[in-house]
C-alpha positions, 0 to 999 in steps of 0.5 A: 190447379195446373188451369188456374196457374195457366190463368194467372199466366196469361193474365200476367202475359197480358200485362206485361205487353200491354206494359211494353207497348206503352214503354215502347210508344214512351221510347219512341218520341226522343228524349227533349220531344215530351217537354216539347210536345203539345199538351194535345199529343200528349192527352191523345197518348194518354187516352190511346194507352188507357184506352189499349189498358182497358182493351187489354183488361177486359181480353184478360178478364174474358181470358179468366172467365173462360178459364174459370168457365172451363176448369168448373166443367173440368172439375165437374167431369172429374167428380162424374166420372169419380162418382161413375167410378166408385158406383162400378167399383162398389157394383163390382165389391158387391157381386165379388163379394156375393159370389164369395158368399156362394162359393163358401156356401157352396164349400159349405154344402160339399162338405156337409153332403161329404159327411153326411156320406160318409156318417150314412156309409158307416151307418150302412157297414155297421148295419152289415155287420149287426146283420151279419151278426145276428145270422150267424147266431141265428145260425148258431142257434139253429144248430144248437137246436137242431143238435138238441133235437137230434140228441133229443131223437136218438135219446128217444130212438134208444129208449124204444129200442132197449128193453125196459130196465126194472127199477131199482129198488128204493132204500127204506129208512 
C-alpha cells in the first residue's frame, strides 16, 4: 500500500512541475508580448510544452510501471516468505506435538510399570505371608502329631508295663 501511494506521489510530483514549467515559460514573456508575438513562437511553445507533457508522461508512466514491477515482487516475497513461514510453523506444531505424544506415553508406561510393581510386590507379600501361614500349621500339625504319637507311645509303654487287669465281669440281664 505504502508502494502505490509513493507511486501516485511521484506521478503527482511530475505533474506539478511539468505544470510549473509551463506556467514558468507563460510567465516569462510580458504581459502585452502574446498578443504581439508571432503566431510562429507561439505554435513553437505549444509543441515544446506538448512536446515536455508527453516527456513527462511517459517518465511517469515508466516511474508506475517500475513501481508496480517492483511492489508485485515485494508482494510475491512476502506470500514466500509467509508460506516458508507457516510450513516451519506447522514442522515445529508437528514435532512439539508428537513429542508431547511421547512424553504422555512415556508417563503412560512410567505409571503402568509403577502398578504393575506394585500389584507384583503385593502379590509377593501376600505369597510370604500364605507361605508363612501354612509352615506354621504344617508346624503346628506336626506337633500335634508328634504329641499324639508320643501319648500314643507312653499309652502303649504303660499297658506293656502294668500287669494285665482281669475284666470286669459283665451284668447279666
Amino acid at each position: 500500500m505504502k508502494k502505490i501511494f509513493a507511486v501516485v506521489m511521484a506521478v503527482a510530483f511530475v505533474f506539478s512541475v511539468a505544470g510549473f514549467a509551463v506556467a514558468a515559460e507563460k510567465a516569462a514573456a510580458p504581459a502585452a508580448a502574446p498578443a504581439a508575438a508571432p503566431a510562429a513562437e507561439k505554435k513553437e511553445a505549444d509543441k515544446k510544452a506538448a512536446a515536455e507533457k508527453k516527456e513527462s508522461d511517459k517518465k511517469a508512466e515508466a516511474e508506475k510501471k517500475e513501481a508496480d514491477k517492483k511492489a508485485a515482487a515485494e508482494k510475491k516475497e512476502a506470500k514466500k516468505k509467509a508460506k516458508a513461514e507457516k510450513k516451519e510453523a506447522e514442522k515445529k506444531a508437528a514435532a512439539e506435538k508428537k513429542e508431547a505424544e511421547k512424553k504422555e506415553a512415556d508417563k503412560k508406561a512410567a505409571a503402568e510399570k509403577k502398578e504393575a510393581d506394585k500389584k507384583a510386590a503385593a502379590e509377593k507379600k501376600e505369597a510370604k505371608k500364605k507361605a508363612k501361614a501354612e509352615k506354621k500349621e504344617a508346624e503346628k500339625k506336626a506337633a500335634a502329631e508328634k504329641k499324639e504319637a508320643e501319648k500314643k507311645a507312653t499309652a502303649e509303654k504303660k499297658a506293656k508295663t502294668e500287669p494285665a487287669t482281669p475284666a470286669a465281669p459283665a451284668e447279666k440281664k
